[in-house]
C-alpha positions in Angstrom: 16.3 22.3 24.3 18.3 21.9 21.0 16.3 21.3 18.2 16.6 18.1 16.4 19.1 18.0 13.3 16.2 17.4 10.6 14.5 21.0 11.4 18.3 23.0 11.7 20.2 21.4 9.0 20.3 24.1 6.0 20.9 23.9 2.4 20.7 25.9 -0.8 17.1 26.9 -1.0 15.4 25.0 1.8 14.4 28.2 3.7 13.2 31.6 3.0 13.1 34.1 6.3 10.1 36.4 6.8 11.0 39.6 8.3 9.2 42.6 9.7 5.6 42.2 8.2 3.2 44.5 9.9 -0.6 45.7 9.0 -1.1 49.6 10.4 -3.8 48.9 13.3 -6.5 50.7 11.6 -6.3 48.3 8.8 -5.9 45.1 11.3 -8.9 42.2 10.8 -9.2 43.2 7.1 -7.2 39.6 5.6 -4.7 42.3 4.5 -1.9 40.5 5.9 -3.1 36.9 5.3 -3.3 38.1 1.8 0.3 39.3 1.8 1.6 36.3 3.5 0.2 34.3 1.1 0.5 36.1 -2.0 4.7 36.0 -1.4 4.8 32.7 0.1 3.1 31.5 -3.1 6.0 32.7 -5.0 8.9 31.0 -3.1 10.5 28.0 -4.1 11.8 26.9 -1.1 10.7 24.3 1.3 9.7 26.3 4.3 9.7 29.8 5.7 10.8 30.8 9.1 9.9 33.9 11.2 10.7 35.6 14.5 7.7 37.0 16.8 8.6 38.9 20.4 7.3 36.4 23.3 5.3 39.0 24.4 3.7 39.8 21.3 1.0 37.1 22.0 -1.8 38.8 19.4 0.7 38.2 17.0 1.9 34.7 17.5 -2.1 33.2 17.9 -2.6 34.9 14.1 0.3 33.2 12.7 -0.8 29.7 14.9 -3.9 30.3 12.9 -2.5 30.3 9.2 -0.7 27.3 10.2 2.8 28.3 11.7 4.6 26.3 14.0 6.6 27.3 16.7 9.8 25.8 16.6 11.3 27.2 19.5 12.9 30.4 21.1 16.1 32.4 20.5 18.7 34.2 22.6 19.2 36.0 25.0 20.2 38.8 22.3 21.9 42.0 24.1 21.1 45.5 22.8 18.5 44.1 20.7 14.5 45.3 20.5 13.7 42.4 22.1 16.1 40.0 24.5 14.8 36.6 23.4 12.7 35.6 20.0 10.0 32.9 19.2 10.8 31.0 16.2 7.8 30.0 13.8 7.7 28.0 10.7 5.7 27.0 7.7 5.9 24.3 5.2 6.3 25.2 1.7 6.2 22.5 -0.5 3.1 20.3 -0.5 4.2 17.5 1.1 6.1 19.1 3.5 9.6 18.2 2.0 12.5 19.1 0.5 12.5 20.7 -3.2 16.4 19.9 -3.6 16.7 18.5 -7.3 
């Protein structure tokens, strides 16, 4: 279903996208990618981030769940891409969970 107009309606500096964060599997279970994930989302001024995960990529998805993502929904179907459809995750940024416009 179509998500509500207070989560998809953009503006200059509301959202900052997350893509293609990984952690080699021999250096999985170490915090080296919370630390990442928090190190730059501590340096963003916008009020939320978004990310992609592949449905099937369920590992991935409960770790993100875990720092406190969201899933917002799913994407596609996308031809001729890695993966036909997309979950959608996101994370409030600002401490209140607002906006930042001035």
């Amino acid at each position: 279903p179509p998500l509500p107009e207070e989560v998809t309606t953009e503006w200059e500096g509301r959202t900052f996208a997350l893509v293609d964060l990984a952690v080699a599997e021999p250096h999985r279970g170490r915090g080296i990618g919370r630390g990442l994930i928090e190190t730059l989302l501590s340096s963003r001024g916008e009020s939320r981030a978004v990310l992609t995960v592949q449905p099937t990529a369920q590992r991935t998805q409960a770790i993100y769940r875990h720092l406190g993502w969201k899933r917002m929904g799913r994407k596609g179907p996308f031809d001729g891409a890695l993966s036909r459809y997309w979950d959608l995750y996101a994370i409030d940024l600002a401490p209140d969970g607002g906006d930042r416009r001035t």
